[in-house]
C-alpha positions as CSV (number, residue, x, y, z in Angstrom):
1,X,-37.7,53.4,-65.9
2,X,-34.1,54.3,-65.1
3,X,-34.9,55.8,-62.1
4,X,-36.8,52.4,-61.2
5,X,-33.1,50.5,-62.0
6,X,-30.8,52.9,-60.2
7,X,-31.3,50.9,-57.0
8,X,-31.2,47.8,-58.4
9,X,-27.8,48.8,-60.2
10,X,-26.3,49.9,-56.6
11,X,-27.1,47.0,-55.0
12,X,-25.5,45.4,-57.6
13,X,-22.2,46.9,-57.9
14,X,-21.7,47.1,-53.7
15,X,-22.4,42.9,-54.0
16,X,-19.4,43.0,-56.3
17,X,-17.1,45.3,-54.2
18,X,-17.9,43.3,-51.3
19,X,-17.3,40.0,-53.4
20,X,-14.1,41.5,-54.5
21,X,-12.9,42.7,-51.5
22,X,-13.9,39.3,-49.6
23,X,-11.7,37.0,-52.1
24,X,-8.6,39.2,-53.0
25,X,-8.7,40.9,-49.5
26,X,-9.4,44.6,-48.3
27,X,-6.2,45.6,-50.0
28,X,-6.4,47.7,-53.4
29,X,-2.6,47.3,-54.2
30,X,-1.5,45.4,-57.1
31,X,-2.1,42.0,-57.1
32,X,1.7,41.9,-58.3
33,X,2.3,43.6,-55.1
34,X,0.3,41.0,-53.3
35,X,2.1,38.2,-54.7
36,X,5.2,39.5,-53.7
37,X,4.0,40.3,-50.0
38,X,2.5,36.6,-49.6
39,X,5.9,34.8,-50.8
40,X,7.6,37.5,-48.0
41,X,4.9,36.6,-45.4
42,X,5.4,32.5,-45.8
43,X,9.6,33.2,-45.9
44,X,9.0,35.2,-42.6
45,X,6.6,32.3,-41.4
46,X,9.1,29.3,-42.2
47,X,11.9,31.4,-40.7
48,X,9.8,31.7,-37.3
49,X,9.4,28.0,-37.3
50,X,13.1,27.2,-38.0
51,X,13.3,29.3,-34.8
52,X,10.9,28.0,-32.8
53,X,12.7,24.1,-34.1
54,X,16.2,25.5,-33.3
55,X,15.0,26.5,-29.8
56,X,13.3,23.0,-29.3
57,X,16.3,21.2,-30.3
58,X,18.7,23.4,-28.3
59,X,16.3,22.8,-24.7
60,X,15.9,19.3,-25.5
61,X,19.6,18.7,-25.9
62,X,20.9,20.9,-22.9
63,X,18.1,21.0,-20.6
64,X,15.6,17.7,-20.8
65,X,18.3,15.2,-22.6
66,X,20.2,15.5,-19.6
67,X,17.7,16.0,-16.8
68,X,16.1,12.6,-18.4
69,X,19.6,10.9,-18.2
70,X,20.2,11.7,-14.7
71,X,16.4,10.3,-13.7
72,X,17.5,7.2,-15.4
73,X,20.8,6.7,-13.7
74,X,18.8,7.8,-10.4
75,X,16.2,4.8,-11.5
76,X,18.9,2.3,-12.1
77,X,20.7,2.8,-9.1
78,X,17.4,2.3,-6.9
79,X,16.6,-1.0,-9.2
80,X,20.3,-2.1,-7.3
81,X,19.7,-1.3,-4.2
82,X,16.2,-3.2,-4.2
83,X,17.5,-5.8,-6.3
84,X,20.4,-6.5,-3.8
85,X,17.7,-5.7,-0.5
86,X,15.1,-8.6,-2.1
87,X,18.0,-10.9,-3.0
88,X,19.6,-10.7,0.6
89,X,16.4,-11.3,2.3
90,X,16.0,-14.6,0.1
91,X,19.7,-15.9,1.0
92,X,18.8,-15.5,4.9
93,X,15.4,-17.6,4.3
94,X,16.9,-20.4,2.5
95,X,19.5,-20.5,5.5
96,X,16.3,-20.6,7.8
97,X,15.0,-23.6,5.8
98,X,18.4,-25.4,5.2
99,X,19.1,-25.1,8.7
100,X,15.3,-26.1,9.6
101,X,16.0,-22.7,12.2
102,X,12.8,-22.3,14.1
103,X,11.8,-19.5,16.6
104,X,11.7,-22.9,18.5
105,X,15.7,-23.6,18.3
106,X,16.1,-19.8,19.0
107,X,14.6,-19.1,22.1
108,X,13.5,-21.4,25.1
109,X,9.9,-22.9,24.7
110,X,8.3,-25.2,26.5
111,X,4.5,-25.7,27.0
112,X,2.1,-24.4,29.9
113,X,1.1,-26.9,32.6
114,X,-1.2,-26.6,35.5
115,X,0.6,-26.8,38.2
116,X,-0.3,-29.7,40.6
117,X,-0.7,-27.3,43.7
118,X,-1.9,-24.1,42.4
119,X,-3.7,-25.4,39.3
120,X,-3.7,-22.7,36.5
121,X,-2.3,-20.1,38.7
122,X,1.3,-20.5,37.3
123,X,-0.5,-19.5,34.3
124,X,0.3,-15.6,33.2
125,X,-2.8,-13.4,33.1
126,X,-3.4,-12.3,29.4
127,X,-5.5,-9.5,28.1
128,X,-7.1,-10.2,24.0
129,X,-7.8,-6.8,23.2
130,X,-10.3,-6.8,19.6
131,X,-10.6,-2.8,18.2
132,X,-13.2,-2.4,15.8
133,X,-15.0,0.4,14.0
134,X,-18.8,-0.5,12.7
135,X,-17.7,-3.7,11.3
136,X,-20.9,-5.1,11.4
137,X,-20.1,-8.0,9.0
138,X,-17.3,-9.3,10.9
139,X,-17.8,-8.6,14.0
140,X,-19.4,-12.1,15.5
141,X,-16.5,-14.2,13.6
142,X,-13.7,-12.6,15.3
143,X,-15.6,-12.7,19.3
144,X,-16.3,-16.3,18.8
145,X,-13.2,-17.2,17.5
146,X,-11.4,-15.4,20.4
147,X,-13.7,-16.7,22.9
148,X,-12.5,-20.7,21.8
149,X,-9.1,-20.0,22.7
150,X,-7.6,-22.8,25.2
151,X,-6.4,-20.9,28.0
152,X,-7.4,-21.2,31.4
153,X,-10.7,-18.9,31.6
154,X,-9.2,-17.5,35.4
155,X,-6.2,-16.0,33.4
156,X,-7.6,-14.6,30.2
157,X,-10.0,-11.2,29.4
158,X,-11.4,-10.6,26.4
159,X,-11.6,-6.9,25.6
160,X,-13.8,-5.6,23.0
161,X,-12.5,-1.7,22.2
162,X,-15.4,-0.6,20.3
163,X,-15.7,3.0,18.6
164,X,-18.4,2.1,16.8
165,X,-21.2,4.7,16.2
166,X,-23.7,3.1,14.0
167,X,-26.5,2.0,16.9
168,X,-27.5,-1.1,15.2
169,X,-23.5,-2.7,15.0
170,X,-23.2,-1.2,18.8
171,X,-26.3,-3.6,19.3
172,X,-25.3,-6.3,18.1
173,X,-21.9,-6.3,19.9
174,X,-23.5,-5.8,23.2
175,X,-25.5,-8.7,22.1
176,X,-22.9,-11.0,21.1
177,X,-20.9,-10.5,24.4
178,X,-23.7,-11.2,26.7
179,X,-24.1,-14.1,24.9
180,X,-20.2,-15.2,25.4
181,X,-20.7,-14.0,29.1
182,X,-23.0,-16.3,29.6
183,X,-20.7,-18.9,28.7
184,X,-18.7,-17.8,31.8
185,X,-16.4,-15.8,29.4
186,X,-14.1,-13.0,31.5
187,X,-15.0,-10.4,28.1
188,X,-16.0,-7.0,28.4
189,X,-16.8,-3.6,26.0
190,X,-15.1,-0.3,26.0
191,X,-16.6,2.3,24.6
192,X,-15.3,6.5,24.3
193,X,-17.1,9.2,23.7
194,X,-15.0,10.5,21.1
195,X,-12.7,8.8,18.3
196,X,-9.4,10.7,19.3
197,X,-6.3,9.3,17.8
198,X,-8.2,6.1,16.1
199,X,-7.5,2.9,17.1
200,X,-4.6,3.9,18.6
201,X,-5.9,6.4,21.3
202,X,-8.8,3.6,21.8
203,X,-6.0,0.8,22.4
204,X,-4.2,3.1,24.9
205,X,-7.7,4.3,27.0
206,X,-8.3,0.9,26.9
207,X,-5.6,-0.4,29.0
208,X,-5.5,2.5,31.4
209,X,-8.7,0.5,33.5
210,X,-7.8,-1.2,36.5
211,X,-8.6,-5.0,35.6
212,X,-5.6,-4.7,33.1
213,X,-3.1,-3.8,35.4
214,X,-3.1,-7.5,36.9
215,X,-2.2,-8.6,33.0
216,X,1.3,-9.2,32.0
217,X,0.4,-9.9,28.1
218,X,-2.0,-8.5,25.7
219,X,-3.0,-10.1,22.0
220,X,-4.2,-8.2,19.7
221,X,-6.7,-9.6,17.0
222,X,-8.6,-7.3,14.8
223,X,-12.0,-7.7,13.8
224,X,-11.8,-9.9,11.0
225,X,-9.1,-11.7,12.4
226,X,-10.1,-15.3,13.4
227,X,-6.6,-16.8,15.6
228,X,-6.9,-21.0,15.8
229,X,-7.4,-22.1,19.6
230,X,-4.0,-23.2,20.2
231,X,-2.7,-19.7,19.6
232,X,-2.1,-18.8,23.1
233,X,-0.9,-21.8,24.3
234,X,1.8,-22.2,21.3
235,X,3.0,-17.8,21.5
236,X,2.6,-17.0,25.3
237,X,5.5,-20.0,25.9
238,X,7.7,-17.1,24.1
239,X,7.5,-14.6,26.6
240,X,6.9,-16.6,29.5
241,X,10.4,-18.4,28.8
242,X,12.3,-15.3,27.5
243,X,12.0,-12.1,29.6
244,X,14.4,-10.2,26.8
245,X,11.4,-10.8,24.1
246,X,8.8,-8.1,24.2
247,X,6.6,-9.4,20.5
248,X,5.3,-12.8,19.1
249,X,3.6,-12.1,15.4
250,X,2.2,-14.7,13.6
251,X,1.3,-15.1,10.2
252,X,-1.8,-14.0,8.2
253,X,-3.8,-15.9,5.9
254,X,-6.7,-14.9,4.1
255,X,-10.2,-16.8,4.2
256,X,-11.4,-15.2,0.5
257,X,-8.2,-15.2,-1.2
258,X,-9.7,-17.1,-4.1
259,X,-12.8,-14.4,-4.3
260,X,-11.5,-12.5,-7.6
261,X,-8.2,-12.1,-9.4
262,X,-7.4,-9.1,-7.0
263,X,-7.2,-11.0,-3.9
264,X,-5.3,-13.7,-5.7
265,X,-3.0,-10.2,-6.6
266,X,-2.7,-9.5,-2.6
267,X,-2.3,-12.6,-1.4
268,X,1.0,-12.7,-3.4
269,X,2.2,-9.3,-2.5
270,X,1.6,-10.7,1.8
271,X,2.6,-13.8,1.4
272,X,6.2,-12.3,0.3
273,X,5.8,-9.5,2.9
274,X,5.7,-12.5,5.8
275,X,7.4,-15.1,5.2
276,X,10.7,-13.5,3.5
277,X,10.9,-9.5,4.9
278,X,9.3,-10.2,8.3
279,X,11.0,-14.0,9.0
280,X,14.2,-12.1,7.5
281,X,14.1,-9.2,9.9
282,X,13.5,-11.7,13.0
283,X,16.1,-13.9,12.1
284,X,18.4,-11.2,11.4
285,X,17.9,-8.8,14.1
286,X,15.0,-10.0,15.7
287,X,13.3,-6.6,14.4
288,X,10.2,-6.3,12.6
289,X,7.7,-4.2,11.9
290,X,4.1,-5.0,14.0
291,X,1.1,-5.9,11.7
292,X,-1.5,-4.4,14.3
293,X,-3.1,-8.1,15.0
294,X,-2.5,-11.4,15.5
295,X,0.3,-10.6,17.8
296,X,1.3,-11.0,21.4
297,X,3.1,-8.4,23.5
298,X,4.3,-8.0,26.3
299,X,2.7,-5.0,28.6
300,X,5.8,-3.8,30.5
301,X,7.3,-3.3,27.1
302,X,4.9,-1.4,25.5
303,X,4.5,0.9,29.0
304,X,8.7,1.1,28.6
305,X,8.5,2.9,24.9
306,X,5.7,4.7,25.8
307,X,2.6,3.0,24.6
308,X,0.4,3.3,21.5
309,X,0.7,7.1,19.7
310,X,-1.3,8.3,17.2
311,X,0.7,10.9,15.6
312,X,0.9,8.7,12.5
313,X,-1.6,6.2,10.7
314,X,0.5,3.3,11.5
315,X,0.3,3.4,15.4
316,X,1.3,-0.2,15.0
317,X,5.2,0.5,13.2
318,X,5.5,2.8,15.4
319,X,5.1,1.0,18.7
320,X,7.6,-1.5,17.1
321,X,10.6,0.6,16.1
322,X,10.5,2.5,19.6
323,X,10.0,-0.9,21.6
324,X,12.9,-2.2,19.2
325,X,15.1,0.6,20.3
326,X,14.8,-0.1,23.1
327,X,16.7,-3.4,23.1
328,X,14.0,-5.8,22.7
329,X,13.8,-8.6,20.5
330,X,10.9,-10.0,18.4
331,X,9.7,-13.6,17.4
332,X,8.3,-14.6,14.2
333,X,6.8,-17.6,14.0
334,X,6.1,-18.7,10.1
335,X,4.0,-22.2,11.1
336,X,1.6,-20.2,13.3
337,X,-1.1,-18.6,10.8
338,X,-4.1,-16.5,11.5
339,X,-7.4,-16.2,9.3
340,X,-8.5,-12.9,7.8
341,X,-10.2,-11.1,5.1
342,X,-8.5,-9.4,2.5
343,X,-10.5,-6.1,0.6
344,X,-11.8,-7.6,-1.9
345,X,-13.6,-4.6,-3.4
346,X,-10.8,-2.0,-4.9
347,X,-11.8,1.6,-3.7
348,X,-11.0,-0.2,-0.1
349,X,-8.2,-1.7,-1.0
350,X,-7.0,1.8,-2.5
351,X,-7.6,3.2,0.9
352,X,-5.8,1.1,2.4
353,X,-2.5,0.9,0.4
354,X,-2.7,4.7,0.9
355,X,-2.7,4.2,4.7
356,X,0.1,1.6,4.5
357,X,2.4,3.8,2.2
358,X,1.7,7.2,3.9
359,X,2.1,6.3,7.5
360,X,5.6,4.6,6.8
361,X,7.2,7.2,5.3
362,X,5.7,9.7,8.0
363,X,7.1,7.9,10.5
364,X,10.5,7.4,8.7
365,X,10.7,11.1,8.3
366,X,10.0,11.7,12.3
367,X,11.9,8.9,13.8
368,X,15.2,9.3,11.7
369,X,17.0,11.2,14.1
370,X,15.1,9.4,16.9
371,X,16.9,6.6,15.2
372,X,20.8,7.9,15.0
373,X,20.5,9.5,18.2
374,X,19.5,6.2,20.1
375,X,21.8,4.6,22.4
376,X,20.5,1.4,23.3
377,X,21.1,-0.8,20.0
378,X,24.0,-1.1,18.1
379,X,24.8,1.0,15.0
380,X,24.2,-2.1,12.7
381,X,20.8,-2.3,14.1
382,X,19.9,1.3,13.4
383,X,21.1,1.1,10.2
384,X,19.2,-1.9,9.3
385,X,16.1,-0.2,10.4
386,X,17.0,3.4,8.8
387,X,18.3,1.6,4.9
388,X,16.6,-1.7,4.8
389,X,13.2,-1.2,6.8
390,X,12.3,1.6,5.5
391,X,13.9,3.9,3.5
392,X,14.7,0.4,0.6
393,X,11.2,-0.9,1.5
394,X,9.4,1.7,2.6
395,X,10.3,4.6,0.1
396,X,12.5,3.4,-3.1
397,X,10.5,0.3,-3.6
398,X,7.5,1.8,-4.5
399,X,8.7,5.0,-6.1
400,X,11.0,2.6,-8.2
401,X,8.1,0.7,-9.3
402,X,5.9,3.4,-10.2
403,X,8.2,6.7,-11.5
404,X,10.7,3.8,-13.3
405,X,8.1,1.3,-15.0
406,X,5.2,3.5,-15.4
407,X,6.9,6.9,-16.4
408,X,10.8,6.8,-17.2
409,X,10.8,3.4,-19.6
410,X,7.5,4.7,-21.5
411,X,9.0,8.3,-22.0
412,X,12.3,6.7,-23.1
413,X,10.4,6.4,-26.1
414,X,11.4,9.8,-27.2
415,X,14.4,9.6,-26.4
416,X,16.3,7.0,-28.2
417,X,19.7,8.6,-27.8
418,X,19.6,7.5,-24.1
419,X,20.0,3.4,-23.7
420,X,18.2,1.8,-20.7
421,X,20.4,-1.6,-20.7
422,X,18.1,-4.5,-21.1
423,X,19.3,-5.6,-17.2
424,X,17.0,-2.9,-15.2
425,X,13.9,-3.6,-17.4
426,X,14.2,-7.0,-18.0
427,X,16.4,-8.9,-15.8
428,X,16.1,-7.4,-12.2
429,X,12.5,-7.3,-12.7
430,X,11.9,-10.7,-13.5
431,X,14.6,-11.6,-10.4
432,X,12.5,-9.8,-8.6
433,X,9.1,-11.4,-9.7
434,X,10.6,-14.7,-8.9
435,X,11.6,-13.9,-5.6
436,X,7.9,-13.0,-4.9
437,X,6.3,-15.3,-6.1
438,X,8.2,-18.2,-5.1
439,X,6.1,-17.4,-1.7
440,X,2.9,-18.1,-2.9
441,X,4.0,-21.3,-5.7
442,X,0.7,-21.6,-6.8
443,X,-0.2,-18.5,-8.0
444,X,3.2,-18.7,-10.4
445,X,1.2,-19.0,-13.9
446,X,-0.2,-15.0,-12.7
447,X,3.1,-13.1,-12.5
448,X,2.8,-11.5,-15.2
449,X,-1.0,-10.1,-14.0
450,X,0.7,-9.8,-11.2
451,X,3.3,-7.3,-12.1
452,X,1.6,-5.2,-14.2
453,X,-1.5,-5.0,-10.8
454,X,2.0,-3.4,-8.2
455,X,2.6,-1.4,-11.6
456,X,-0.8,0.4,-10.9
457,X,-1.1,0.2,-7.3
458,X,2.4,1.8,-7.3
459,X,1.4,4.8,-8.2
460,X,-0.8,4.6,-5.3
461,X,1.3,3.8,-3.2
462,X,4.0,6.4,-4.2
463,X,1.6,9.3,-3.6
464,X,0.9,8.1,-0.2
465,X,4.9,7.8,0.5
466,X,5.7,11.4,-0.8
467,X,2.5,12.7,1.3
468,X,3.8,11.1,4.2
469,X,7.4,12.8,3.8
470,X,6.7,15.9,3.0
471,X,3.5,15.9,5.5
472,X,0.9,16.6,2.9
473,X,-3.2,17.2,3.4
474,X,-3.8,13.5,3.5
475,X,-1.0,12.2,6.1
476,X,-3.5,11.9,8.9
477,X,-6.3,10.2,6.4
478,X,-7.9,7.2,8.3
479,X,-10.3,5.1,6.6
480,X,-11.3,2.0,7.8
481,X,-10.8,-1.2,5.2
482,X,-14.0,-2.8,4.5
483,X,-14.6,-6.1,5.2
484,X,-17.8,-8.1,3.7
485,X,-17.1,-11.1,5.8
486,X,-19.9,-13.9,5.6
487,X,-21.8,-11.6,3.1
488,X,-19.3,-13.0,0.3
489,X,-19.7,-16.6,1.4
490,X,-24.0,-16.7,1.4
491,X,-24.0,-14.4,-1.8
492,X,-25.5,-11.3,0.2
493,X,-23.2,-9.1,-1.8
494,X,-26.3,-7.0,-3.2
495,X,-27.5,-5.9,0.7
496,X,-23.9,-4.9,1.6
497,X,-22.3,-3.0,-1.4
498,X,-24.8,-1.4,-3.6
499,X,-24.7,-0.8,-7.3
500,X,-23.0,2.4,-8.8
501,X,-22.9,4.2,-11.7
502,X,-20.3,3.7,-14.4
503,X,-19.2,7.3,-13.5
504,X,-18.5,6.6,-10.2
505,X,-16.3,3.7,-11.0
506,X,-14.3,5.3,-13.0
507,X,-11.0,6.2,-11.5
508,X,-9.2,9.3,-13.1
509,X,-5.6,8.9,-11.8
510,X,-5.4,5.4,-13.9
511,X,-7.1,6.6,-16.7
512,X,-4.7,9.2,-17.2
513,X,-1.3,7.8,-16.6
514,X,-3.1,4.9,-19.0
515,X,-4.0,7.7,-21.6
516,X,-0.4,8.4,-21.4
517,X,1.6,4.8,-21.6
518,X,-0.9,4.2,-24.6
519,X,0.3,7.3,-26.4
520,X,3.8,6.6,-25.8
521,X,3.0,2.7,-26.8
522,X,1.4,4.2,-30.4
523,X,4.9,6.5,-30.8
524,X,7.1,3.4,-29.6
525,X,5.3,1.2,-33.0
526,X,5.5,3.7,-35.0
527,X,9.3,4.2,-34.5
528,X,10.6,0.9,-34.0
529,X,10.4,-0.1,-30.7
530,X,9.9,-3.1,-31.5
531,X,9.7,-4.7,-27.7
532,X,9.1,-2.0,-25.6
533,X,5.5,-1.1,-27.5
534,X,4.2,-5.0,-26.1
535,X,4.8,-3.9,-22.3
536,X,3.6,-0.8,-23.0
537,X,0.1,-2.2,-24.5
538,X,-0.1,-3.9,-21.5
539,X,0.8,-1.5,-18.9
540,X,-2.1,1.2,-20.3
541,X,-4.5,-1.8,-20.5
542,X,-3.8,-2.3,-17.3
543,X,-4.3,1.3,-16.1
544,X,-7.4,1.1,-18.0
545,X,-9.0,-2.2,-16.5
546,X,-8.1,-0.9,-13.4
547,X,-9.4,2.9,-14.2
548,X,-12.8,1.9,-15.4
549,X,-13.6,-0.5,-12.6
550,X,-13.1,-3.7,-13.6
551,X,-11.0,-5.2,-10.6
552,X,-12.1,-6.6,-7.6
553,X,-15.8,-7.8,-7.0
């Protein structure tokens, strides 16, 4: 029988070594001894960790305490300098409207007349130049709308510059123009081979054929942009009557501005851009930047400054600033407006912000010294067009909103020794808002929307700007807005944009930087911020409305 328990009996007394050894550990030292060792282990432990909080105080005192300060001081500084740039630009327009100053009063206009002899022969010949890229839905609009224009049909050619590739929008071009031709329309396609340079190196073949060297003027409309008939007949005048004007821009409006809150959001931000920074600029220095349609030059010009160049994505800036330094001067004229279509769905609209925020600050960074060295305009001028033009509105504008709004004020947070005074956050902002919005009166009850949609689009924008100075991957990104055009208005939506996921709306950039205002809204609460956590809540809802695909149509 005992031999029968001996295993049993082992089993049973290595269960209770290994039970022992488990609880009290694999040391066999007095459990005295162990007491002792424990209480010596935690003192070492606590004395590591008032270390490792001595160490954290010391860097956060000498190192980020002050690199935070300077960023502030850096912040507050820009918020001047645009605050001062965006009140200036106001003063000069409510000069404009006291003294009722029209491009009119300005320069010498007077209307085209057939002449009783020649007939429309004293009439200049003008080239209507219309780029597109397989805009399919917006395509016809634009052609028809170009083909009503009241000009004498001897002295106009309409010229479609198509790069096109998808067959079936190539189609239905070729089909629209023999239609027009039919009409006894002068308007013609040109096609390339190749997409070289974008619509700039298709703008610049397309003048090099031999029925454009007889023109001495050239519009530009692009192909969602519908001009009114009289639009000849009331720029044209300009450059007949002044030979030192080389641009006439009108201004934009937008057919679907009403579609969703985020074209109501654009509309606002344009509406500012035109009639106070680009009636400014003409009045000031009649300098401005070109919008790439619904504009009139004047050939000779252009051929002086050496033509449309692609080396950036805004071929259209860049044609301005060299034809401006050369000496010539451009008209703005607020009362003439021109139909188009804003992006109304966002992924578009991010593509093109990028476009407009990249290119600018490319071309700031290669025509600086173009810029200085230039002899032909005076210094004022060039430093109008180096400070205001673009490096205020350009650059600091939208690294200001972003890096101030979005990243210094909700990291101030945890640092309460450093005061922000209540003027940068609060009343330059709102200023600022004002001065916006008083373009667009009424869309006045969505400022606040408003501000916190440029909040989110800044960041946007001040990726594009730092990728255009430093010359980053993306500078050369072209992507072609979308347009939906009638689609919108017969509620075709469904055969133009298909359906995605909810992954693929979800946009990670704005998540994140959401992710983040939220957490420093929850610490800001929690401590005592007791306004600051409101904008906050805001902001990261913002972020994430705009993250998860919940803004435009």
């Amino acid at each position: 029988m005992s031999l029968f328990l001996k295993p049993f009996l082992f089993l049973y007394d290595s269960t209770l070594s290994l039970l022992l050894l488990l609880f009290n550990g694999w040391s066999l030292e007095d459990p005295a001894a162990a007491h002792e060792r424990l209480e010596a282990d935690n003192k070492a432990a606590q004395s590591e960790w008032l270390q490792i909080q001595y160490l954290w105080r010391k860097t956060r005192s000498l190192v980020l305490l002050p690199i935070f300060k300077g960023l502030v001081i850096m912040c507050l500084v820009l918020s001047i300098i645009v605050f001062f740039e965006s009140f200036y630009m106001n003063i000069v327009i409510l000069f404009v409207k006291l003294l009722r100053r029209k491009p009119e009063k300005v320069y010498k206009w007077e209307a085209m007349q057939e002449d009783v002899e020649v007939g429309s022969e004293n009439y200049p010949m003008v080239l209507v130049q219309i780029p597109m890229y397989n805009e399919k839905e917006v395509f016809q609009l634009s052609i028809a709308a170009i083909c009503s224009l009241v000009w004498p049909s001897s002295r106009l050619v309409v010229q479609v510059v198509d790069d096109s590739t998808d067959p079936v929008v190539r189609e239905g071009v070729d089909i629209e123009i023999s239609k027009w031709q039919s009409q006894g329309i002068n308007i013609r396609c040109e096609r390339r081979d190749n997409r070289n340079g974008y619509k700039a190196g298709a703008m610049k073949e397309a003048l090099t054929h031999n029925y454009v060297k007889q023109c001495d003027f050239v519009a530009v409309f692009d192909a969602d942009f519908q001009p009114e008939p009289d639009y000849l007949v009331r720029t044209v005048p300009f450059l007949v009557h002044n030979p030192e004007v080389a641009l006439v821009q009108a201004r934009w409006i937008f057919v679907n501005a009403n579609k969703c809150l985020m074209t109501r959001m654009q509309e606002m931000s344009l509406n500012y851009h035109f009639k106070v920074e680009q009636e400014s600029g003409s009045t000031r220095h009649a300098f401005f930047g070109f919008n790439g349609t619904a504009g009139v030059w004047r050939i000779s010009a252009m051929e002086a400054a050496g033509g449309w160049k692609s080396r950036t994505t805004v071929e259209d800036m860049d044609l301005a600033v060299r034809v401006g330094l050369h000496g010539w001067k451009f008209v703005y004229l607020n009362d003439l407006t021109v139909r188009n279509e804003l992006p109304s769905k966002f992924k578009a609209y991010r593509f093109q912000q990028h476009r407009w925020s990249c290119g600018p600050a490319n071309l700031f960074r290669k025509m600086t010294m173009e810029i200085i060295y230039n002899k032909r305009v005076s210094i004022w001028k060039k430093f109008y067009v180096i400070y205001s033009f673009f490096f205020v509105r350009k650059v600091a504008v939208h690294f200001l909103t972003f890096f101030f709004y979005c990243i210094i004020v909700p990291t101030s947070v945890f640092f309460p020794e450093i005061h922000i005074p209540l003027w940068s956050t609060i009343y330059v902002p709102s200023m600022i808002s004002i001065f916006h919005t008083m373009a667009t009166p009424r869309s006045f009850y969505l400022v606040i929307i408003w501000i916190l949609f440029e909040n989110v689009m800044a960041m946007h924008r001040t990726k594009g700007t730092w990728i255009g100075l430093l010359e980053g991957g993306r500078v050369n990104e072209w992507v072609v807005t979308e347009k939906l055009g009638d689609a919108l208005k017969n509620k075709l939506l469904s055969t133009v944009v298909q359906r995605k996921s909810y992954y693929e709306r979800v946009n990670s950039k704005e998540v994140m930087v959401g992710i983040y205002i939220l957490g420093c809204a929850l610490y800001g609460m929690i401590n005592g911020h007791t306004w600051l956590h409101f904008y906050l809540f805001l902001q990261a809802t913002a972020f994430f409305v705009s993250g998860f695909g919940y803004v435009g149509t």
